[in-house]
C-alpha positions in Angstrom: 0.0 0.0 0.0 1.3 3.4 -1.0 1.4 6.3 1.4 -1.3 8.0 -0.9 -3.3 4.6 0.1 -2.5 4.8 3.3 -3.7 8.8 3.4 -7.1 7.6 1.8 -7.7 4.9 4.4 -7.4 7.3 7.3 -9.7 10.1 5.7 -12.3 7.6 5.2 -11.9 6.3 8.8 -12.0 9.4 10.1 -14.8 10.8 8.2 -18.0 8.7 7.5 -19.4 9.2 4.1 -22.8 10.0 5.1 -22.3 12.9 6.6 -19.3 14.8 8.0 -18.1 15.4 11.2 -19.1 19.0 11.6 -22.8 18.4 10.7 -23.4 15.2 13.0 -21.7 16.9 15.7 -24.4 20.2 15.2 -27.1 17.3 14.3 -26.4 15.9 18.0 -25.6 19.2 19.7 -29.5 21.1 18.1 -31.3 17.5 19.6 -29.4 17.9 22.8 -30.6 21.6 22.9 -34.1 20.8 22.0 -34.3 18.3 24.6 -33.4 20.3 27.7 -35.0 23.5 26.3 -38.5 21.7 26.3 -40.3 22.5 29.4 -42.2 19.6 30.8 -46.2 20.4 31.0 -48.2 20.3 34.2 -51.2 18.6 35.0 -52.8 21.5 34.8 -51.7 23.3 32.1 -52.3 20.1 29.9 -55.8 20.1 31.2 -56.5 23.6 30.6 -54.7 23.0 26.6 -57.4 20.3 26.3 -60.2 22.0 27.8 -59.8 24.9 25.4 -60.3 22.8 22.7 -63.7 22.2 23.6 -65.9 25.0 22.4 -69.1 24.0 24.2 -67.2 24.3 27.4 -65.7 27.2 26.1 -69.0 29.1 25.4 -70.3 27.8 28.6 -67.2 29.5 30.5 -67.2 32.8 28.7 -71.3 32.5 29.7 -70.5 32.1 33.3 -67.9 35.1 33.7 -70.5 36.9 31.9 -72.8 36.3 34.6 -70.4 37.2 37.4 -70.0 40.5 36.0 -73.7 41.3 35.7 -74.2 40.5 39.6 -71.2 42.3 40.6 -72.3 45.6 38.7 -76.2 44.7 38.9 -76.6 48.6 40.7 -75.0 49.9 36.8 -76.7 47.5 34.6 -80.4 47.7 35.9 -82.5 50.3 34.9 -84.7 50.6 37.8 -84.7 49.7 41.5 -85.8 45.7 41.6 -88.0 46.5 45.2 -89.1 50.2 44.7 -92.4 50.3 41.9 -94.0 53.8 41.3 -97.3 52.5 39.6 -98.4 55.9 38.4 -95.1 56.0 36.0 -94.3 52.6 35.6 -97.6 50.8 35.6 -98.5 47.4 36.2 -97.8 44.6 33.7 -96.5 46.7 31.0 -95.3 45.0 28.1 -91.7 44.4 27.1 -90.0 47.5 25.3 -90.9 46.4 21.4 -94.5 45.5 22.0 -96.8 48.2 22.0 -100.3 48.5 23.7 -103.7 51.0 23.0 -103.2 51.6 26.7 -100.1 54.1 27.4 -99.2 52.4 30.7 -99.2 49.0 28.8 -97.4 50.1 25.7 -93.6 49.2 25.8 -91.6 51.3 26.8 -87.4 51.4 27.0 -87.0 52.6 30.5 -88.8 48.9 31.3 -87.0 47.1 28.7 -88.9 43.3 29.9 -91.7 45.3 31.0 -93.2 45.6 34.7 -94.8 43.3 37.1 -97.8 43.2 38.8 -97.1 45.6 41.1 -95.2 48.1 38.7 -91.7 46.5 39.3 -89.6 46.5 36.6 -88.4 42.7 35.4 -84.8 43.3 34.0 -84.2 44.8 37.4 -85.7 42.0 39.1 -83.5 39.7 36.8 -80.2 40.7 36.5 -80.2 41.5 40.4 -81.6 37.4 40.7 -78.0 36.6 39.1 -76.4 37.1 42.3 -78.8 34.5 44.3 -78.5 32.0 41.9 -74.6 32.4 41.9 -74.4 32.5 45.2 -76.6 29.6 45.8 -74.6 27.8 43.5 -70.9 28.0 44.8 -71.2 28.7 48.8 -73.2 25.0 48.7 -70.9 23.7 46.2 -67.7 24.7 49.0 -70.0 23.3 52.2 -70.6 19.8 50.3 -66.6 19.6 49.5 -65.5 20.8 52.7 -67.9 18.1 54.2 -67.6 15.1 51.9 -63.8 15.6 50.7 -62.0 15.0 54.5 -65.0 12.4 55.2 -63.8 10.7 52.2 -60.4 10.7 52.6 -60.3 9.6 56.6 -62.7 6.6 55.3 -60.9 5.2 52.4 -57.4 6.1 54.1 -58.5 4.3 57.4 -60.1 0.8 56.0 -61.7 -1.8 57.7 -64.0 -0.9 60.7 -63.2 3.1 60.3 -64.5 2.8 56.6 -67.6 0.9 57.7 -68.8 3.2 60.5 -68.3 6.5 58.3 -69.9 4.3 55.1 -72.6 3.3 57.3 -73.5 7.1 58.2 -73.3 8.1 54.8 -75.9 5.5 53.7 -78.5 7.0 56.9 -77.7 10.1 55.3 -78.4 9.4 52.0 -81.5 7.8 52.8 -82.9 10.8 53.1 -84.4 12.6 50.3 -82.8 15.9 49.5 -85.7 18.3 48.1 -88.0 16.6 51.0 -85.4 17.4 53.6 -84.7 20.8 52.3 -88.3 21.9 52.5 -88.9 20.6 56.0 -85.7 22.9 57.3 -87.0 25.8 55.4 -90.9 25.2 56.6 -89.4 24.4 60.4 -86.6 27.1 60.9 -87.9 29.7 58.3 -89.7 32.0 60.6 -86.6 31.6 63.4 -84.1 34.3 63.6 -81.5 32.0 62.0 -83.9 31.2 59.4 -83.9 35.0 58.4 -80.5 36.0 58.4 -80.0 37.1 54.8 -83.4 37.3 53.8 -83.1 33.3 54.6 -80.2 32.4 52.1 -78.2 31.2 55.2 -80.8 28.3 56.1 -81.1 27.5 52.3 -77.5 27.0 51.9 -78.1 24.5 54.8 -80.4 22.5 53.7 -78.9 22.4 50.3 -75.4 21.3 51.7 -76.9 18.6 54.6 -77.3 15.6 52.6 -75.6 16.0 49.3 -72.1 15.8 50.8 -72.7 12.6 50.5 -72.3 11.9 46.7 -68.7 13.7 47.4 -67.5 11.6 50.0 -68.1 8.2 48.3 -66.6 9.1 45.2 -63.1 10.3 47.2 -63.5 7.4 49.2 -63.5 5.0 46.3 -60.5 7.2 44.8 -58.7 7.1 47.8 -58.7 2.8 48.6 -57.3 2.8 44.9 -54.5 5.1 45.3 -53.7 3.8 49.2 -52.3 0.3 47.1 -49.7 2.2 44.8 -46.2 2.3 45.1 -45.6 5.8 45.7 -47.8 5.5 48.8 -46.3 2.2 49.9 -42.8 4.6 49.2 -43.9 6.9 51.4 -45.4 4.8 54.6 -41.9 2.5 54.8 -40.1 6.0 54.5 -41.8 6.9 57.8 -44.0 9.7 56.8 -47.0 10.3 59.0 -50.8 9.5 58.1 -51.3 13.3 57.9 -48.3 13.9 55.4 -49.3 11.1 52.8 -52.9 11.6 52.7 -52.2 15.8 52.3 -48.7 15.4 49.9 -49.6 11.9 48.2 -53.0 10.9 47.9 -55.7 14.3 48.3 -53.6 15.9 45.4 -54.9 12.7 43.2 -58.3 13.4 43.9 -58.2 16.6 43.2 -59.5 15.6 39.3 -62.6 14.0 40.6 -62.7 16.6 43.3 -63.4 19.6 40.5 -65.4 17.7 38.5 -68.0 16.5 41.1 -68.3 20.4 42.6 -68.5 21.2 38.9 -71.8 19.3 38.8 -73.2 20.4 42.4 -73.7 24.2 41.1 -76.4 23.6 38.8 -78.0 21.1 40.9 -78.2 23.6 43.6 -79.6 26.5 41.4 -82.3 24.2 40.3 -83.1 23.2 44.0 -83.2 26.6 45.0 -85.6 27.7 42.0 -88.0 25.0 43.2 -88.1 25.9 46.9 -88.4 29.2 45.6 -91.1 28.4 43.4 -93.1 26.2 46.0 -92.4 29.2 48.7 -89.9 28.2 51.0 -87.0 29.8 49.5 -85.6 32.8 49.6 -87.8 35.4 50.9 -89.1 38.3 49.3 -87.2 41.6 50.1 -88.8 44.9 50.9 -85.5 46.6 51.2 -84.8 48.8 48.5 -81.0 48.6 49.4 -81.2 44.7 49.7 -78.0 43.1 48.1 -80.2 40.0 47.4 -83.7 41.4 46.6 -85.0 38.2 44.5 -84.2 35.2 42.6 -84.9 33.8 39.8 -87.6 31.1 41.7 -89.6 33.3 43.5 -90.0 35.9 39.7 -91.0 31.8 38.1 -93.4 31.9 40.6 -95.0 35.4 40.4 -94.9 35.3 36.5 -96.8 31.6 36.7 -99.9 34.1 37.7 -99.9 36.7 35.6 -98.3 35.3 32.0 -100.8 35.3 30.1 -100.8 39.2 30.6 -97.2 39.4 30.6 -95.1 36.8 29.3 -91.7 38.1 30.1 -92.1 37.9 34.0 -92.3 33.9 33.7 -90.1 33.7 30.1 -87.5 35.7 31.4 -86.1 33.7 34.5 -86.8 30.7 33.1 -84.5 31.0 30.6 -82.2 32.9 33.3 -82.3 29.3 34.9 -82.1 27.0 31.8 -79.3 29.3 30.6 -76.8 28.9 33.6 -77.8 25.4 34.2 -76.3 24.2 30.1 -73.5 26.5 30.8 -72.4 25.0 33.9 -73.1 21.5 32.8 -71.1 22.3 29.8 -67.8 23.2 31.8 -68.3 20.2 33.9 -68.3 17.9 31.2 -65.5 19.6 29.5 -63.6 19.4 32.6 -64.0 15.6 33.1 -62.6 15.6 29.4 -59.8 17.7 30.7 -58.8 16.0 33.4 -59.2 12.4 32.1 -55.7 11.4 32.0 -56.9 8.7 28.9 -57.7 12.0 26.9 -54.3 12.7 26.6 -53.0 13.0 23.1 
């Protein structure tokens, strides 16, 4: 072999000939870049990048903020007080705004855009300021049943054998009883007590919403929590020493969490509809005479007034039952798009 051989030999060693040196070394060195650049995504934030692919839930999202800012600016956005009626002015049962009447204080007029009730109220008033009770209704019952069922759940399915049968057992005498029944005996029993009218009764209501339907909650943690309390991270963490406490808070509550906002994503509406019917069979909220009360009426108690009177003025029944059927798809809409979310099977 010649020395110009020999040359060739080593070039050809050194250098492969499907690609040189200088570009496998950048090849390797972008990949290597690429990898440690990446930031890894969270729970969360790949939840929320599926959940915004769902329009509905979208739509039913954008619905709900929308509805939080009407009740916290319902003073700016209604056009009359929702207590205060001057008959002489407004009249009584006055048409909506674009319907127009022989009689001048039946005609629509703008200043009334939904019209007045029987007693010269005006009905957007009355509805936008019902937002706030039916929000309200919604999430303070919605915190009660979690902050009831969630622990319960947890110290049953964490505990096992005769622990788990006790606080089962209770749940099931709880359960027993029906909801609506029990919810009207409360308000019927304790309505005219001074407890009963603190806040125009929305105190007792949030009660008798919350006392049996903690229930639901605490058996869905509980069968959560007796499937994660046989994994390996929380065998890990028991032969490691760590307390009771410290694995159910760090280890096994922040894996229920998923279930967790679904489920109080799914109390809301049932509690708006509850309170609509209590309202509507009179023992819900109760009617306010307060011109500067922050919750003068709800949606329930305007079904009830308009059931009267709609054949003389359809908006005072329409209205709020839309009001209802409105925030009711919206919420169920974010619940389901939030069990989509958070279902780990849904990732792509």
């Amino acid at each position: 072999m010649t020395a110009r051989d020999e040359q060739l030999a080593d070039f050809v060693l050194e250098r492969p000939p499907l690609a040189g040196p200088t570009e496998g070394r950048s090849t390797l060195a972008e990949l290597g870049d690429l990898t440690m650049t990446r930031k890894p995504r969270s729970l969360w934030s790949d939840a929320w990048r599926r959940f915004r692919r769902n329009k509905i839930a979208l739509i039913g999202l954008a619905y709900l903020i929308f509805l939080v800012f009407v009740a916290v600016f319902a003073p700016v956005i209604a056009t009359q007080n929702p207590v205060r009626a001057d008959v002489a002015k407004a009249g009584t049962l006055r048409q909506a705004a674009w319907i127009e009447d022989p009689n001048p204080l039946k005609t629509g007029d703008w200043a009334y855009p939904l019209g007045t009730d029987s007693i010269g109220r005006d009905v957007f008033s009355r509805l936008v300021y019902g937002t706030r009770v039916s929000l309200i209704v919604g999430f303070i019952p919605m915190l009660v049943i979690l902050l009831i069922g969630v622990p319960f759940g947890l110290t049953a399915g964490y505990a096992g054998g005769r622990i788990d049968n006790l606080m089962m057992r209770i749940t099931d005498v709880v359960y027993a009883f029906p909801a609506l029944l029990l919810a009207i005996v409360m308000q019927i029993s304790f309505g005219s007590t001074r407890f009963g009218s603190l806040l125009n009764g929305l105190v007792l209501l949030f009660l008798s919403l919350s006392i049996v339907n903690w229930t639901g909650v605490a058996r869905l943690v509980r069968g959560t929590t007796l499937s994660l309390n046989e994994k390996e991270f929380v065998e890990a963490a028991r032969a490691s020493g760590a307390s009771n406490f410290r694995i159910i808070n760090k280890h096994i509550f922040p894996n229920t969490l998923n279930e967790i906002v679904i489920a109080g994503a799914f109390v809301v509406p049932s509690a708006i509809i509850s309170e609509a019917v209590l309202s509507y069979l009179g023992v819900g909220l109760r009617p306010s005479v307060d011109p500067n009360s922050i919750f003068p009426t709800s949606w329930g108690q305007m079904i009830l007034e308009g059931s009267k009177f709609w054949q003389a003025q359809l908006w005072m029944l329409l209205g709020p039952a839309l009001a209802i059927a409105l925030i009711t798809l919206a919420f169920t809409f974010v619940g389901d798009g939030l069990r989509d979310a958070l279902d780990p099977r849904g990732t792509k």
